[in-house]
N, C-alpha and C positions, 0 to 999 in steps of 0.2 A: 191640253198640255199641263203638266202640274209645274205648281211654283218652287222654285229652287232659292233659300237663303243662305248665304254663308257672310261667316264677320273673322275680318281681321282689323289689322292693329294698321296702320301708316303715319308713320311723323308726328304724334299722338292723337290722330283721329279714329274712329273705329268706322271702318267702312261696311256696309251691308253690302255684301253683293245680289244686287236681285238675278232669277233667271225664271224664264218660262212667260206665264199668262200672268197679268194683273187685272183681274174679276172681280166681280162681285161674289160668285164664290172662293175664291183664296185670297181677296184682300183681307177679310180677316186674319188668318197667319200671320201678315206682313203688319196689320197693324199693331198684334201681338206682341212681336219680335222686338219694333222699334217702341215700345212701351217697357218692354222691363229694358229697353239699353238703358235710356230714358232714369228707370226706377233702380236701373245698378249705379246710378250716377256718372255715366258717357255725358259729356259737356260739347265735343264735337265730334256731328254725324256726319258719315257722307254717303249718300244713299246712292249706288252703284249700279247705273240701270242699263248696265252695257249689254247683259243678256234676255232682258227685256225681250217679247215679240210683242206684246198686249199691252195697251192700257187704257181701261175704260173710267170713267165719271168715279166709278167706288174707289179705285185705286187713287186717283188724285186727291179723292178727297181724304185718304191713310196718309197723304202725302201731308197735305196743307195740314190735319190736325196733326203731326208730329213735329211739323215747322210750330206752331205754337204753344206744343209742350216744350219744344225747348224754349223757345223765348220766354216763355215764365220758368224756367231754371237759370236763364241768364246765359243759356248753349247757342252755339252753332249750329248749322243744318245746311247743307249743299248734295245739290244732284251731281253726276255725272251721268251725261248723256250726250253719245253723239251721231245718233241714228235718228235721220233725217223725218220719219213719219211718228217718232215719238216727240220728237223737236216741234213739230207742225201744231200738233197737240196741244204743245205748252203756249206757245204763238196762238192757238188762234182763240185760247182761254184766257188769254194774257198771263197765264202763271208763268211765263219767262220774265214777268215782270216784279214776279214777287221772289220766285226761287233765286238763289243763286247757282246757276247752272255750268258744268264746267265740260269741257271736251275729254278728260283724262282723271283718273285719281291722283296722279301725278301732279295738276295744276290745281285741283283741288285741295291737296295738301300740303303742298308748296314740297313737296319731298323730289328733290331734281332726280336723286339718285336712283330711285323704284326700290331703296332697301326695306319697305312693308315686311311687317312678318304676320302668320296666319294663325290665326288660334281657332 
C-alpha cells in the first residue's frame, strides 16, 4: 500500500494527514515532509494518523525524531490517533508516554468548531 500525505491548516496548527503503510520503505517520505514543515517554520504539528493501517519501528522512529526537531525550535508536536492496534503500539513502547496523543484533530487543536481549511 503506498503512503498518502496531505497538510492542512487548523486553528493554527498544520496538520499532516498520514494515509496508507508506515515502513521502512516510505518512512522516508514522511520524514521528508515533516522536515521542510519543520524548515518552512510550522511551530505546531499535528501528525494525523487516522489513515494509518502500518506502523513499524522505522516510522516511529520519523515520529520521535521530528518530536525533537521541534523541541529545539521551541514547536509543538501531537499525534492523532484512535485506532486501537496503532494505540497498542504506542503502549507497549511507552511512546504514549512521550507523545502527546489525541483522539480527534479536533481535540488536538482545540478548534471545537472543525472550521480547518486545506491547503
Amino acid at each position: 500500500m503506498e503512503l498518502s500525505l496531505a497538510t492542512r491548516t487548523v486553528a493554527e496548527h498544520t496538520v499532516l494527514e498520514v494515509g496508507g503503510e508506515v515502513d521502512v520503505y516510505t518512512a522516508p517520505r514522511l520524514r521528508e515532509r515533516l522536515v521542510e514543515l519543520v524548515d518552512a517554520g510550522e511551530r505546531n504539528v499535528i501528525v494525523d494518523l487516522g489513515g494509518v493501517e502500518f506502523l513499524d519501528s522505522t516510522g516511529l522512529g520519523v515520529l520521535v525524531g521530528a518530536m525533537k526537531r521541534l523541541r529545539v525550535a521551541h514547536g509543538r508536536f501531537g499525534l492523532v490517533c484512535a485506532k486501537e492496534p496503532l494505540l497498542k503500539i504506542f503502549r507497549i513502547t511507552a511512546l504514549d508516554q512521550v507523545f502527546p496523543i489525541y483522539p480527534s484533530v479536533e481535540a488536538a487543536t482545540g478548534d471545537s468548531d472543525g472550521s480547518g481549511s486545506t491547503s
